[in-house]
BAVO-726365 format. One record per residue (C-alpha): residue in three letters; x, y, z. Coordinates in Angstrom, 1 decimal, always signed. Each point is the difference from the previous one (the first is absolute). Example, Ala and Ser with C-alpha at 12.3 -4.5 7.8 and 13.67 -1.06 7.14 Angstrom:
// BAVO-726365
ALA  +12.3  -4.5  +7.8
SER  +1.4  +3.4  -0.7
END
This chain:
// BAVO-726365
UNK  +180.2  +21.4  +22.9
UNK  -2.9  -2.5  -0.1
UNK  +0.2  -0.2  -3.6
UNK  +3.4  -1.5  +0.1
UNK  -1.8  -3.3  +1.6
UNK  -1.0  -2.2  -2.6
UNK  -3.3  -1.0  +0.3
UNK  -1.0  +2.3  +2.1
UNK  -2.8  +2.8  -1.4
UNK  +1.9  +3.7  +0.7
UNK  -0.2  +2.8  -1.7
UNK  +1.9  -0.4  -2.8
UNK  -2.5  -2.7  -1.0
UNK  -3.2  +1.9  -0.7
UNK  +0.2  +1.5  -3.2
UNK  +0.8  -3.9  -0.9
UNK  -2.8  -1.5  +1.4
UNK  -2.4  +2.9  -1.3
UNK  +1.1  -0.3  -3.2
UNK  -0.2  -3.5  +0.3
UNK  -3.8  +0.0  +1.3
UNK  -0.6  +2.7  -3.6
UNK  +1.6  -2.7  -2.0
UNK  -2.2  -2.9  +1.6
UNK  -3.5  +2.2  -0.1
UNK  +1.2  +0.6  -3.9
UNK  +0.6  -3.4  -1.0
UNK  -3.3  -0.7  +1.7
UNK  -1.5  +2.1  -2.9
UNK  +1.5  -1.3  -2.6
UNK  -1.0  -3.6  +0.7
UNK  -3.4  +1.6  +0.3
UNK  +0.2  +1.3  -3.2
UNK  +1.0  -2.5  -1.6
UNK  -2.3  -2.4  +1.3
UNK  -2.7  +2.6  -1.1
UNK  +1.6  -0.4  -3.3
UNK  +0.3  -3.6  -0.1
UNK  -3.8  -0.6  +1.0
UNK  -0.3  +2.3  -3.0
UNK  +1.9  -1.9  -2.2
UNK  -2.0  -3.2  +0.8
UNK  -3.4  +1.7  -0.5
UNK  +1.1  +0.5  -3.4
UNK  +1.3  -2.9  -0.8
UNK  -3.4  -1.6  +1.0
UNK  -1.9  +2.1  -1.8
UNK  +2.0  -0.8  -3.0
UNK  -0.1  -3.4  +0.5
UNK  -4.3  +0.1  -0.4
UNK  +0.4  +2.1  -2.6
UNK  +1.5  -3.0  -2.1
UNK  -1.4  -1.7  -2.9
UNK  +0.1  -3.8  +0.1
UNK  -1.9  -2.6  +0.3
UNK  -1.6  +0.3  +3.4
UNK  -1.1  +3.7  -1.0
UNK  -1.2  -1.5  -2.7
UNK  -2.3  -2.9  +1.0
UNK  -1.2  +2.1  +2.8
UNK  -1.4  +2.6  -2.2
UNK  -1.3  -2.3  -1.9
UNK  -1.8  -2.1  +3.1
UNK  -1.3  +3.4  +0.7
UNK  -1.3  +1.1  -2.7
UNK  -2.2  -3.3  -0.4
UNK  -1.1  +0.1  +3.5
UNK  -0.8  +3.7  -0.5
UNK  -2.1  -0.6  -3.4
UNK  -1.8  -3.1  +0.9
UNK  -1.2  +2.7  +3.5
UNK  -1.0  +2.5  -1.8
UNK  -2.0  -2.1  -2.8
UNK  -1.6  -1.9  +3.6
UNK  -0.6  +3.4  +1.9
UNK  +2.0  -1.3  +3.0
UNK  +1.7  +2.5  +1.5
UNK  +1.8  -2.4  +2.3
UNK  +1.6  -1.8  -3.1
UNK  +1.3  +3.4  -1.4
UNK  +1.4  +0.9  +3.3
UNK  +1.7  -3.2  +0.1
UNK  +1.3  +1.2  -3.4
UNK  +1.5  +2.9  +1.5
UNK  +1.7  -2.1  +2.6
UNK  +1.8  -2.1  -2.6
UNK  +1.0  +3.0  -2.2
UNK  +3.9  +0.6  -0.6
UNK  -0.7  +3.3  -1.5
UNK  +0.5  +2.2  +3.1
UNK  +4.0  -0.9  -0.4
UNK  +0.9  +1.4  -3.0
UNK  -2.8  +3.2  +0.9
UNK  +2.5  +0.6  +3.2
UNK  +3.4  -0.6  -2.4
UNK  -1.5  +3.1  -2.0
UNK  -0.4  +2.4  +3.2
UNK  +3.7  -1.1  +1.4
UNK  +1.4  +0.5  -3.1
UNK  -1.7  +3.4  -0.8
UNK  +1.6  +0.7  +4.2
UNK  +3.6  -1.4  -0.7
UNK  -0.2  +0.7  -3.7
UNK  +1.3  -3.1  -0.9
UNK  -0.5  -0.6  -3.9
UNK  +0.5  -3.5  -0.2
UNK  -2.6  -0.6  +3.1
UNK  -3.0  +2.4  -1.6
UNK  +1.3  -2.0  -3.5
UNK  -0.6  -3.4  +1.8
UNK  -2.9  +1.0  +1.5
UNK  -2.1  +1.0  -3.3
UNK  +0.9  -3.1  -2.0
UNK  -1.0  -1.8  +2.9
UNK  -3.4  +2.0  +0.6
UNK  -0.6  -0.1  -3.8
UNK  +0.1  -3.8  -0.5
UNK  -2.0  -0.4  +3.4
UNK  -2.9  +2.0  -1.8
UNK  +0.5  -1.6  -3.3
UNK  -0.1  -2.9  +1.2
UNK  -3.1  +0.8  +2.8
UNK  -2.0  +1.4  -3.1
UNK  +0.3  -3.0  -2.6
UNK  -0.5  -2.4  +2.7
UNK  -3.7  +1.6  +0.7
UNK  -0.5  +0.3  -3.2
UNK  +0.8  -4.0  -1.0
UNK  -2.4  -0.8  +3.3
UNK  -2.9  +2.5  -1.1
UNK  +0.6  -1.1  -3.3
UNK  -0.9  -3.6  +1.3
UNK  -2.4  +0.2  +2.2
UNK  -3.7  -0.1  -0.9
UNK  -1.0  +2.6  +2.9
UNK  +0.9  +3.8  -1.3
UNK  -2.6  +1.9  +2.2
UNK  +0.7  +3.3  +1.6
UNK  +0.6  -0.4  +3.5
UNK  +0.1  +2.3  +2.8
UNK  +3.7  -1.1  +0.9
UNK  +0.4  +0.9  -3.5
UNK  -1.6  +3.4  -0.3
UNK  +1.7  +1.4  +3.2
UNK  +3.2  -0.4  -2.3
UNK  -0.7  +2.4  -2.4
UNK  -0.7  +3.6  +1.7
UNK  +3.1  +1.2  +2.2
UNK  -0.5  +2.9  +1.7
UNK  +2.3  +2.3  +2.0
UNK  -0.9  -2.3  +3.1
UNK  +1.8  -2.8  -1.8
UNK  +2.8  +2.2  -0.5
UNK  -0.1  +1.0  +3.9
UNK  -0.1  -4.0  +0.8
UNK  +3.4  -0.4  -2.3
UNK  +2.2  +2.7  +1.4
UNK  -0.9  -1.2  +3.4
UNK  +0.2  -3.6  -0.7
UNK  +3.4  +0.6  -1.6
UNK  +1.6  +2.4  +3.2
UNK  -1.3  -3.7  +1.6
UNK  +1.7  -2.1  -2.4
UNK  +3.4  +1.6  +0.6
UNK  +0.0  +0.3  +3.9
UNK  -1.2  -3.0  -0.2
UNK  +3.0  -1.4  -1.8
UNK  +2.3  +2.3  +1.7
UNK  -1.1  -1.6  +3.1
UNK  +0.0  -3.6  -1.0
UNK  -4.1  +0.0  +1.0
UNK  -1.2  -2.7  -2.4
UNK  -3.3  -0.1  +1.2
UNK  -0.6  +3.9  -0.8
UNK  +1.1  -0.9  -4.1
UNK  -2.8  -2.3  +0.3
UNK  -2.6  +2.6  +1.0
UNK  +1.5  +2.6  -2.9
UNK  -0.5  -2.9  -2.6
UNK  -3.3  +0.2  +1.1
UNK  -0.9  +3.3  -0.1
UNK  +1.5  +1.0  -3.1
UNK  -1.0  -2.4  -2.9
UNK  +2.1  -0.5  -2.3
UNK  -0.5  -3.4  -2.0
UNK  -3.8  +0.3  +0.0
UNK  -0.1  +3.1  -2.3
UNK  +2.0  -1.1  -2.2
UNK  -2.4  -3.6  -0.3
UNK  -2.7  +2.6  -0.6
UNK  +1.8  +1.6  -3.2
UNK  +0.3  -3.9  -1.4
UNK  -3.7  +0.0  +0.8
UNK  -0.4  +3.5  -1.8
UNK  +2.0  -1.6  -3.2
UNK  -1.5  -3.2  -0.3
UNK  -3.7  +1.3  +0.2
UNK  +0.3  +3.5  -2.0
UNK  -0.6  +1.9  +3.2
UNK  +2.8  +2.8  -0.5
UNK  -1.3  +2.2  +2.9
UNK  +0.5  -2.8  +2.3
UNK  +3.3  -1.0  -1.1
UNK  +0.8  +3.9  +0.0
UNK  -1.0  +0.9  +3.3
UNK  +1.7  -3.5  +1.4
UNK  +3.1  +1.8  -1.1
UNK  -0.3  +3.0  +1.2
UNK  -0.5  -1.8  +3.1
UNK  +3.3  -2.1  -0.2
UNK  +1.8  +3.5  -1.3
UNK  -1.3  +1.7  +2.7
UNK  +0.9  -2.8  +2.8
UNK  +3.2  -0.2  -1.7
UNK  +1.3  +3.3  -0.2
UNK  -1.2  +0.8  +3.8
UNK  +1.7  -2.8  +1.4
UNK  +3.6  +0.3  -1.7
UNK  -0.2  +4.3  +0.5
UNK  -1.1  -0.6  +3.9
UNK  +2.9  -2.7  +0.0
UNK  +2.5  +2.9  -1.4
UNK  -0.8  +2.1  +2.6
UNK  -0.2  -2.0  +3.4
UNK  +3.9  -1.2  -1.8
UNK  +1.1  +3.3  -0.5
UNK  -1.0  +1.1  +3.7
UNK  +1.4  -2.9  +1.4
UNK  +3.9  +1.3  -1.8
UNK  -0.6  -3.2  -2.5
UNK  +2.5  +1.6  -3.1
UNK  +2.3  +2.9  -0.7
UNK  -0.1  +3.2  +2.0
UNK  -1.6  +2.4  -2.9
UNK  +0.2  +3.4  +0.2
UNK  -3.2  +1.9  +0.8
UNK  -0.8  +1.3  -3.4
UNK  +0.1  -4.4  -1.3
UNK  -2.1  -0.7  +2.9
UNK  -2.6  +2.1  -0.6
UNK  +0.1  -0.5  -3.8
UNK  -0.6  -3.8  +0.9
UNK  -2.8  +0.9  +2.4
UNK  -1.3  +2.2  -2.4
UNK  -0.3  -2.5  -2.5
UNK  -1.7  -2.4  +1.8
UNK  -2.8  +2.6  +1.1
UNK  -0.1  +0.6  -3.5
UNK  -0.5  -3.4  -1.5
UNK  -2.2  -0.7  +3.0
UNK  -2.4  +3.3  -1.1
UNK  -0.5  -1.0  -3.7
UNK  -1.1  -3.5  +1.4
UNK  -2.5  +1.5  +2.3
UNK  -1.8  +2.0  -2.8
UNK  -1.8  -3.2  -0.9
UNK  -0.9  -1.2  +3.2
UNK  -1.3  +3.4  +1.0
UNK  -2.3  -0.2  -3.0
UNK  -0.9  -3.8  +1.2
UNK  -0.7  +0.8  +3.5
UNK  -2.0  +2.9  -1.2
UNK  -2.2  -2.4  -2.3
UNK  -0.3  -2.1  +2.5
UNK  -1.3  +2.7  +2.8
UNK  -2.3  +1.3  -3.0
UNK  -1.5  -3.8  -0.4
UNK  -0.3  -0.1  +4.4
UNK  -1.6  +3.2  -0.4
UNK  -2.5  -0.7  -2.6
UNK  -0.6  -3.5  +1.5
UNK  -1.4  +1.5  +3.4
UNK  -1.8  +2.7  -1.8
UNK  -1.7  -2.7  -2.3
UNK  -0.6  -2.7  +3.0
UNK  -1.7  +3.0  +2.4
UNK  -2.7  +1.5  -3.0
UNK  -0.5  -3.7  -1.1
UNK  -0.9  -0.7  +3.8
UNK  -2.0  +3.3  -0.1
UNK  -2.4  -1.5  -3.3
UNK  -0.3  -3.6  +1.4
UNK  -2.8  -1.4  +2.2
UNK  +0.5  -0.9  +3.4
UNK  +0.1  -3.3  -0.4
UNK  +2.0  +0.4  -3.0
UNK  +3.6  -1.0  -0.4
UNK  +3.1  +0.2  -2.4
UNK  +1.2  -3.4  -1.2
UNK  +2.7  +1.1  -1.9
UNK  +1.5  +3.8  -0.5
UNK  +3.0  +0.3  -2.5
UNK  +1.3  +4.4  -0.6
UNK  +2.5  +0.6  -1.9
UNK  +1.4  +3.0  -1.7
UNK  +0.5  -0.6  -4.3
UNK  +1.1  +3.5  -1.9
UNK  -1.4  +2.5  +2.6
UNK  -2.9  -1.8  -0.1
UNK  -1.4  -2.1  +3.4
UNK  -1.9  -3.7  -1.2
UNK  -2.2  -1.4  +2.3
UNK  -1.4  -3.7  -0.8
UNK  -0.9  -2.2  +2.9
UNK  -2.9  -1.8  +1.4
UNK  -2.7  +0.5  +2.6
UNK  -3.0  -1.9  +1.6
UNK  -3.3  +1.7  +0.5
UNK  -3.3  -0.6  +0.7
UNK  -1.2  +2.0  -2.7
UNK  +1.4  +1.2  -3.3
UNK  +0.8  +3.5  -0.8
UNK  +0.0  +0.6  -3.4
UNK  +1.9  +4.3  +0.2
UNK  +2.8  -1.6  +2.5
UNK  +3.0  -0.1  -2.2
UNK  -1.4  +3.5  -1.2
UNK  -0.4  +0.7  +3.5
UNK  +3.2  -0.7  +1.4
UNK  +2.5  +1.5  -3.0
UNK  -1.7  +3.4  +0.6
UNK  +0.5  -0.1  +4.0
UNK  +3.5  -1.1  -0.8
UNK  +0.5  +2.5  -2.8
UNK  -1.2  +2.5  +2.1
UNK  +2.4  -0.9  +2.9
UNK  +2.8  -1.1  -2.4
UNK  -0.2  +2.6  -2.3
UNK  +1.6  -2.5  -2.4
UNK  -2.3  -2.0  -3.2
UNK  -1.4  -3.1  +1.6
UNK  -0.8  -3.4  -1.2
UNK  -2.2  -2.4  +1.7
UNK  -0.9  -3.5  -0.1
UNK  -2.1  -1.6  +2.5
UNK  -1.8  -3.2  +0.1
UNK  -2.7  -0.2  +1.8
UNK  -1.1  -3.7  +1.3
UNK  -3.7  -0.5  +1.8
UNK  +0.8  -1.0  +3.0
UNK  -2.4  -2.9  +1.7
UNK  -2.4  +1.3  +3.1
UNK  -0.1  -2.1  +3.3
UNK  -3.1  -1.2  -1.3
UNK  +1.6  -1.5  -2.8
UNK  +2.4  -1.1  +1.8
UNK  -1.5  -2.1  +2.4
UNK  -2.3  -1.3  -2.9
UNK  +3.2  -1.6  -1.7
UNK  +1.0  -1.3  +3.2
UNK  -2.8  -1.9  +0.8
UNK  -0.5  -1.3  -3.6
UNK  +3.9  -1.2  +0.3
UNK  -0.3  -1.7  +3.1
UNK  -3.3  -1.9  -1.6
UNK  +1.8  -0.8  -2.6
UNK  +2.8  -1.1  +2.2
UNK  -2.3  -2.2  +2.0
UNK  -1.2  -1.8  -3.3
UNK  +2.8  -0.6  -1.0
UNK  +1.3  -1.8  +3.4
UNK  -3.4  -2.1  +0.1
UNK  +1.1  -1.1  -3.8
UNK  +3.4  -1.5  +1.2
UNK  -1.7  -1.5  +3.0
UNK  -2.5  -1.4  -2.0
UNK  +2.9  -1.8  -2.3
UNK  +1.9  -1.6  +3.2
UNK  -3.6  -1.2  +1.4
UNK  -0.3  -1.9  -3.1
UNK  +3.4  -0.7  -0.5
UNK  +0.0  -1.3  +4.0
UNK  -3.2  -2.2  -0.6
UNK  +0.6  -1.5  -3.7
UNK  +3.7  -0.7  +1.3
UNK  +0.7  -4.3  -0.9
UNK  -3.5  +0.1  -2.5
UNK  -1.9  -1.3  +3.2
UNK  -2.9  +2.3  -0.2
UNK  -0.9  +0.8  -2.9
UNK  +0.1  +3.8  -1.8
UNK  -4.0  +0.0  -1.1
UNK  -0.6  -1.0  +3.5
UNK  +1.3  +3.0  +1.3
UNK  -2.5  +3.0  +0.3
UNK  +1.7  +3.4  +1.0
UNK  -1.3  +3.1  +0.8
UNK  +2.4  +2.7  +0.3
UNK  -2.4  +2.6  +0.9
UNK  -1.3  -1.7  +2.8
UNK  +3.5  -1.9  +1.1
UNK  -1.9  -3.4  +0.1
UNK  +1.1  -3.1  -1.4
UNK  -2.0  -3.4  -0.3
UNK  +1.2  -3.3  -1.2
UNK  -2.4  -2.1  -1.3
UNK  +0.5  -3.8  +1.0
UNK  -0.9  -3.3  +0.5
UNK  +1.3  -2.0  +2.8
UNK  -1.3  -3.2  -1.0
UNK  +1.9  +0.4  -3.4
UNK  +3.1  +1.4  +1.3
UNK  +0.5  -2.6  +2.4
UNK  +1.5  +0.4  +3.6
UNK  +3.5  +0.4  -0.9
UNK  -0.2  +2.5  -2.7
UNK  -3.1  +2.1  +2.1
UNK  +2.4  +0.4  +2.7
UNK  +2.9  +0.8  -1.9
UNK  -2.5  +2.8  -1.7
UNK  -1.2  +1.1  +3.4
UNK  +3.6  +0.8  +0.8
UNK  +0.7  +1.8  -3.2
UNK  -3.3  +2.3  +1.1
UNK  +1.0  +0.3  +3.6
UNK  +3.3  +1.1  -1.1
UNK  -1.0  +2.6  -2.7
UNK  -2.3  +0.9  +3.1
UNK  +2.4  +0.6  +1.9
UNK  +2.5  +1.9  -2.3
UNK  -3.5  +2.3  -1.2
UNK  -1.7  +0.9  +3.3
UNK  -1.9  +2.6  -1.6
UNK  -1.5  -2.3  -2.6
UNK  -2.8  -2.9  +0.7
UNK  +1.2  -3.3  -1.3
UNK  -3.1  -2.0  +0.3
UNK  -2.2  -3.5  -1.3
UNK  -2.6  -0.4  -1.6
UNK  -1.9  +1.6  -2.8
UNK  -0.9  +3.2  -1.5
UNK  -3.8  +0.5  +0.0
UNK  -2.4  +2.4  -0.9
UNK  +0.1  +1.3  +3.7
UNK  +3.2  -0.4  +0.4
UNK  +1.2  +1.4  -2.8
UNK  +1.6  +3.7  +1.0
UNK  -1.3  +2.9  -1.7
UNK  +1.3  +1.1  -3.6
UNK  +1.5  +3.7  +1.4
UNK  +0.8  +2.0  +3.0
UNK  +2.8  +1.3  +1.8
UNK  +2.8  -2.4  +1.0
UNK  +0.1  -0.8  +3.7
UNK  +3.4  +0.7  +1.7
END
């Protein structure tokens, strides 16, 4: 009976209202959805959008590239990070691992022209500034370019599951940190370098490096895309044919990095084995100057420079059979050995300079005394008798010819070079036989 009241909640009403309270909670989902999908849809369009090739990607890979070159030709590693920050390459990098997620054709298209001209263009711009410039010294900004290891390839996948929650998150400040950590523009300033100066391992390994950076950071991007439902739904056997892929492509890249990193533990290896038998042949109060080990066709080269008291003449010999022995690898040694001075010898030059040093400050102090007293042509320069040895100075004069204006404007002169000389005696008179101070002997402070 209470449901014939209108507006009043009986019986007849629930199915109604629970249906009603099913159809609310269900269009609550769908807006969820499809704001999920709509957040989606920007993402993409904004990674799309940096993936462009116009004019702003062009001049700032081209601002890049020169800030990068002239870094790496300075050794500043500051200048080369600042490189990084300017870089537009990350954008199309990012297009490649959305589109590989969404498989989009036109966007992975897009992406590769773009990613192509931006290294194109990086490269010849290097090599124009390299070409150029007058300083084409290896530098250690330079040589960390060109041997990638699997820990570069570890810094890339992570720096690009970075880049994309980064972008998926709107966190600006972490893309800056990613650009940092995984150079891009730099290597590929370092295979202009490798060009333009006939150094094909550098401008080799500089690729690999930019390959490797590359291929990390667009895979990673794939995958963080793919687990964040960016693309079709594929079925399981497509997903795991796309994961497999990428592990794929990813092993054949670590081959040579594995074989880097192991050269490179080989030269660590060899280095502390040389630096603790070289330590073991020196004197006590010996010491390395310079050490340089290096491993050339199975073979480790040692050249460097050390400073000993005294020379011995079976060290090289010495030293490649303790490391031959440890090694077990052919060894080649170079060592210069320098004679290094004794406190004796030391303390001998540093008296001898600060004679010499002394000397020469009496010399210039002699010139302003005479300088000082000669000053207006009121006494005379042969009247003048200086003795530098013995800090004394004596004017000869004669009052009576002077006169009383031009004697006192002469005593002033002398009372003012006095006065600016206080270690010096400006004096009258005459030098005479008793007087006269004696030919040699050591300078009086």
């Amino acid at each position: 009976m209470t449901g014939d009241h209108p507006g009043v909640p009986g019986l007849g009403d629930a199915p109604f209202n629970a249906g009603g309270r099913r159809a609310a909670r269900n269009d609550e989902h769908d807006e969820a959805a499809g704001g999920d999908a709509h957040g989606r849809s920007l993402i993409l369009a904004s990674v799309a959008r940096d993936a462009r090739l116009d004019r702003k990607f062009l001049l700032l890979i081209i601002l890049a590239a020169a800030i990068a070159t002239l870094g790496l030709l300075q050794g500043s590693a500051a200048v080369v990070i600042g490189a990084m920050l300017v870089s537009p390459l990350m954008g199309p990098i990012m297009g490649i691992g959305f589109g590989l997620a969404t498989i989009e054709s036109n966007l992975i298209r897009r992406s590769l022209v773009t990613l192509a001209a931006g290294m194109a263009v990086a490269i010849l711009v290097a090599m124009l500034i390299i070409w150029l410039s007058p300083i084409k010294d290896v530098t250690p900004e330079l040589r960390a370019r060109t041997q990638p290891t699997l820990l570069d390839l570890g810094v890339a996948v992570v720096g690009g599951i970075a880049g994309v929650y980064a972008i998926m998150r709107k966190l600006s400040g972490v893309m800056v940190g990613v650009a940092i950590a995984t150079a891009l523009v730099p290597p590929l300033s370092t295979v202009g370098f490798g060009l333009v100066t006939g150094r094909m391992d550098f401008a080799l390994g500089a690729a690999l490096l930019f390959l490797t950076n590359t291929l990390a950071i667009a895979f990673a991007a794939t995958i963080v895309a793919r687990l964040n439902h960016f693309g079709p739904s594929l079925t399981r056997q497509h997903t795991a044919m796309q994961v497999v892929g990428i592990v794929a492509t990813l092993g054949v890249l670590s081959i040579p990095l594995a074989l880097s990193l192991n050269n490179i533990v080989r030269e660590i290896g060899a280095r502390t084995t040389v630096q603790s038998e070289l330590a073991a042949l020196l004197g006590k109060d010996d010491r390395v100057d310079s050490l340089n080990v290096r491993i050339e066709n199975d073979e480790i080269a040692i050249d460097g420079v050390v400073l000993v008291d005294r020379y011995a003449s079976q060290l090289n010999a010495n030293l490649a059979r303790a490391v031959r022995d440890k090694a077990r690898r052919d060894v080649r040694v170079s060592i210069v050995q320098l004679r290094q001075q004794t406190n004796a010898a030391a303390q001998f030059e540093e008296r001898l300079n600060q004679r010499l040093a002394a000397l020469e400050q009496r010399e210039d102090e002699s010139r302003a005394i005479l300088a000082g007293l000669t000053v207006g042509d009121l006494v005379p320069r042969d009247r003048v008798l200086l003795d530098a040895q013995a800090r004394r100075v004596v004017v000869q004069r004669d009052r009576e010819e002077e006169g009383a204006e031009v004697a006192a404007a002469v005593d002033r002169i002398m009372a003012s070079v006095q006065a600016r000389y206080p270690q010096w005696l400006v004096q009258n008179g005459s030098l005479t036989a008793a007087e006269a101070p004696p030919a040699a002997g050591a300078p009086g402070e």
